[in-house]
N, C-alpha and C positions, 0 to 999 in steps of 0.2 A: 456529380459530386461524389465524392471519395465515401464509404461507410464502413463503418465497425459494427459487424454482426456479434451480437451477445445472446447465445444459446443459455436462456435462463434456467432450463432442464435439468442441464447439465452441471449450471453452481449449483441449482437446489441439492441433486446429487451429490456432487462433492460435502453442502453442508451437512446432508444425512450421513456420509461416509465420517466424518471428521466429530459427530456427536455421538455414533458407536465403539466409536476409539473412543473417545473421552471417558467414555462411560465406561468403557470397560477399565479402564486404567485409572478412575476414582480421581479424574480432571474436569474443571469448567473452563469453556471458553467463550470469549467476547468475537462475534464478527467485524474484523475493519471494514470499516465501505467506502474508505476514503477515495479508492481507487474512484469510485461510480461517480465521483463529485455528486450537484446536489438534484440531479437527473432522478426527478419524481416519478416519471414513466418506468425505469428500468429498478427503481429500488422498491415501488408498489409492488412488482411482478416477483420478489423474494423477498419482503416482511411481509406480502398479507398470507404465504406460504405456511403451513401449518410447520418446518421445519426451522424457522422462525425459535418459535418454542422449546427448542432445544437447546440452545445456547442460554449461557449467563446475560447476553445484553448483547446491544448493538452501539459500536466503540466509532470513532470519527475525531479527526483532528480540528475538524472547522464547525462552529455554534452553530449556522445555518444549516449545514448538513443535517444535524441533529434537529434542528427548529422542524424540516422536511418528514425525518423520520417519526417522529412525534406526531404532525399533519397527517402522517399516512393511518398509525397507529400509539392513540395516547397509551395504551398501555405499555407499551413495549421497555425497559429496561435501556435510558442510553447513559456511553462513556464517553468523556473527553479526555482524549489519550495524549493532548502533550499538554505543559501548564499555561495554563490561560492566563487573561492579563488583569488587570483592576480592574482597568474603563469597561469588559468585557460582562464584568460580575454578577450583573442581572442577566443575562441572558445565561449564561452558562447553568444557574441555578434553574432558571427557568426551563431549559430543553436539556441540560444534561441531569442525570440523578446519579453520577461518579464523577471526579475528575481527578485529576491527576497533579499532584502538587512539589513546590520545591520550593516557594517561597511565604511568610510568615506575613505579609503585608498583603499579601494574594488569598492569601486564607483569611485572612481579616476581613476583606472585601467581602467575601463568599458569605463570612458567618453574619454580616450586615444585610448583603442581598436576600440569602435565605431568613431574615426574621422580618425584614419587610415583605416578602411572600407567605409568610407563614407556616416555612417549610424548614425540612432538613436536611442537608445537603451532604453526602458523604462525599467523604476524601481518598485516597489512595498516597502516600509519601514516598516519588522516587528517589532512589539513592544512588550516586556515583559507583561505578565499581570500575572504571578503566574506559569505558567507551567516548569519555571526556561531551558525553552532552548532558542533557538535564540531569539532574540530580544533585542532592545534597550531600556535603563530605561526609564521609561516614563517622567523624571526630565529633561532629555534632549531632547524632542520630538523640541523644537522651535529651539535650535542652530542647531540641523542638520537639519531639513528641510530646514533652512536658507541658509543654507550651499551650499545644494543639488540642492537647487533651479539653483543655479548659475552656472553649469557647461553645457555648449553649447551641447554638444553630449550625455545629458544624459536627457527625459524625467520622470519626474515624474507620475506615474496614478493612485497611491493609500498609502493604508494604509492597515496592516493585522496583525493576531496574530495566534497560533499555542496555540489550549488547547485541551487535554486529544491524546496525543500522548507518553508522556512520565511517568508523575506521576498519569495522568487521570484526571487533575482539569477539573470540568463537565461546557459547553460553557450556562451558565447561563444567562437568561438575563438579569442582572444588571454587568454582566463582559461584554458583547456584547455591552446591550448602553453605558458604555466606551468607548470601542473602536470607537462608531459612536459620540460621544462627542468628540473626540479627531481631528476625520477626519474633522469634521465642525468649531474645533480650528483651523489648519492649513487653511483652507480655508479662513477662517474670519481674518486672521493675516495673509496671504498673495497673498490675495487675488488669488489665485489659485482653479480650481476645479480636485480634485482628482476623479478621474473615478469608481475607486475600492476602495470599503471595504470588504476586503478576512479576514474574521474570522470563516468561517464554512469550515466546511466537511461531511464526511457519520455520523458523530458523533451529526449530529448538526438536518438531517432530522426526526427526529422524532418530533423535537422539531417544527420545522416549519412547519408538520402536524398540530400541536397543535396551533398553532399562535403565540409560544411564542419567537418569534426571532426577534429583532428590524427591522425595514421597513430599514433602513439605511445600513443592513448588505446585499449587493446588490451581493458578488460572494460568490460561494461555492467550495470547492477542493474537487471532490469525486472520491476515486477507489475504495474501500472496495464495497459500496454498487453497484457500477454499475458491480464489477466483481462474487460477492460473495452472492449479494443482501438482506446483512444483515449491520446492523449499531453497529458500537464497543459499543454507550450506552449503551445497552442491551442484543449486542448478538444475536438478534432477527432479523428476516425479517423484512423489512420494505417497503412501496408504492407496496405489492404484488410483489414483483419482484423475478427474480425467482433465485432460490437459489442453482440448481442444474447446472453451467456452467461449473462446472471442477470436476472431477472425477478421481481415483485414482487406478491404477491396479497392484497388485503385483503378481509376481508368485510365488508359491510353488515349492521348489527347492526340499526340503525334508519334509516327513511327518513320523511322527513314536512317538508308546505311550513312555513318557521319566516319569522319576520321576518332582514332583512339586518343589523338592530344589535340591541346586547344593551337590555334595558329597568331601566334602574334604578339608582341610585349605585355605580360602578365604582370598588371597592377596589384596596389591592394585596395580597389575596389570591392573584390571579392566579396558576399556577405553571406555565403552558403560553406559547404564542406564540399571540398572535393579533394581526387586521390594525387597520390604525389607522383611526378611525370620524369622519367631519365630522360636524357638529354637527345631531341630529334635528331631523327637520319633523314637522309633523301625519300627512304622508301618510306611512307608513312601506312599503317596497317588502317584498317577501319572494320566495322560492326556496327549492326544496328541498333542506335539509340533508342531505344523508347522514354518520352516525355509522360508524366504521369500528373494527375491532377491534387498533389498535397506537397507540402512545403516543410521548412524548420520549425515554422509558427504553428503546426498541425505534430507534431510530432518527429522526434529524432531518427535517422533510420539506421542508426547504432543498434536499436532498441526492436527495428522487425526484422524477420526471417521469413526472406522468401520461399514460397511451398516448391518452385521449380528451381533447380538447383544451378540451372544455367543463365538466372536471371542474377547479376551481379549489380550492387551497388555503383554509380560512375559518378554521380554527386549532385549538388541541389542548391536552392537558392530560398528566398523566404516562403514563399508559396507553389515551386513547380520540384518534381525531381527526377532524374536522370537514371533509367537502368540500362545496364549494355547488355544485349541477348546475345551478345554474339555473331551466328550466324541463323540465328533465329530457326531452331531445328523444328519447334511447335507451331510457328507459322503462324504468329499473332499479328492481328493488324490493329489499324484507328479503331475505336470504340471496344475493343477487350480489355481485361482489367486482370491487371496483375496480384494473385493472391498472397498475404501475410501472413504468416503466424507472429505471437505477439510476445515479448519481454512484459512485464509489470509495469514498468513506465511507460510503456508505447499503450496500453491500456489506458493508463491514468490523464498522458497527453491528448489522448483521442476524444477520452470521455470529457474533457475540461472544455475542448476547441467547439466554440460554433459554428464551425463550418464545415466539419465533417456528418455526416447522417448517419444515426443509430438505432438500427435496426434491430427489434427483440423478434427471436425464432423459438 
């Protein structure tokens, strides 16, 4: 069986690396875990971490994730970081103590759930700013604050926006001091102080290396970098952090030299990816394929990076996949296993599939 090694040492590290920044630059942040899916072995092993503690809360897009996180440690602080639904509304109140909002019918539900719990349920109001996903126009920012203000069971503690997730509009700062213009409107018009201004992420630390982040933008959403230790800006590492926490091993089921194109009328049966083929000659070249034991249903292979450099993608099907060695210079045979480094969604697919094994180091 295929496995994804997760060196939990090394996120603990990166999350102690990513809470002395913060701190020095007078920021709080949320850890995403979404990546981890709701994998209670590997998420025990960094919340019952004393560096846990450091962060503002622990942030997840799915109730159950959070149900888990809570299971490990009721104390812990969690977010629900996209807007939940009505039918949802018990449960969000019950395992999330944040969520994230954009609609007034959704908040309604929340401030029902929370008084039938006996609780209080804080909000967050995202706002559009160009990224064209959740949020609310900014033409309506004062009727619904107004609105929200008024419901007994439901705290208010900020304001936030979501950019370069979906089309990549880059978190600029003249899109940022908007959004801290906006937070200080609501304030001054209702006389309220909101707690949070959530418009960053790992997308955003580079930039606040640089200084270029408004003071006002006071929380950050980070998983990419705390797990991957790389920032989607650039693709690149960032705050040195280390960038080797998960690792990728596939076995070699079968090795054997094949030809370099397929022989014979190409249907569209096809239900894998493979590479596109010029037009055969007589002389047909070949290289040794190696068969490997994970598939499309296990993860994209867009998404890994092979550590030997002569190992190339040749293509895959729903559960086998294809690499060309070449002339095979390393001398791998049956039972060796080809190593991965890992993109964020080849993370998040691996951690999701039951049929890879995960292994904490």
């Amino acid at each position: 069986m295929a496995q994804l090694n997760i060196h939990s040492d090394r996120i603990i590290e990166n999350i102690n690396t990513i809470s002395n920044f913060m701190e020095q630059n007078a920021r709080q942040w949320s850890l995403v875990v979404k990546v981890l899916g709701n994998d209670k072995t590997v998420l025990s092993r960094l919340l019952l971490d004393p560096a846990i503690r450091r962060t503002h809360s622990v942030a997840a897009s799915h109730w159950k994730t959070l149900k888990v996180v809570k299971e490990i440690d009721p104390t812990l602080r969690t977010m629900f970081i996209k807007p939940p639904t009505s039918r949802n509304a018990m449960q969000i109140v019950r395992y999330a103590d944040i969520s994230f909002n954009t609609t007034m019918s959704t908040i309604q539900a929340l401030d029902a759930a929370a008084a039938k719990q006996g609780k209080q349920h804080e909000v967050i109001v995202m706002i559009e700013m160009g990224e064209l996903r959740e949020g609310i126009k900014r033409e309506g920012l004062i009727p619904f604050y107004k609105r929200i203000f008024k419901f007994p069971n439901v705290k208010v503690i900020g304001i936030g926006t979501n950019l370069g997730c979906m089309y990549g509009i880059k978190p600029t700062y003249d899109k940022l001091i908007q959004l801290v213009l906006y937070e200080q409107l609501i304030e001054a018009k209702f006389k309220q102080n909101l707690e949070l201004v959530s418009g960053a992420s790992s997308i955003t630390l580079p930039l606040l290396e640089k200084g270029k982040i408004p003071i006002g933008v006071n929380h950050f959403r980070i998983g990419e970098a705390a797990f991957l230790g790389t920032s989607p800006l650039n693709n690149q590492p960032v705050l040195d952090l280390n960038t080797n926490a998960f690792t990728f091993d596939a076995n070699i089921l079968e090795l054997y030299r094949k030809d370099s194109q397929p022989d014979g009328i190409r249907s569209e049966g096809a239900v894998g990816h493979t590479p596109e083929f010029e037009e055969q000659t007589e002389e047909r070249s070949s290289s040794f394929k190696a068969v490997v034991d994970f598939g499309i249903l296990d993860v994209d292979a867009d998404y890994l990076l092979p550590e030997d450099e002569n190992v190339v993608f040749f293509g895959n099907s729903s559960d086998l996949t294809v690499y060309d060695l070449g002339d095979n210079p390393h001398h791998y045979k049956t039972g060796d296993m080809l190593r991965f480094k890992l993109k964020y969604l080849a993370v998040a697919k691996l951690m999701y599939s039951r049929f890879v094994e995960k292994v904490i180091q």
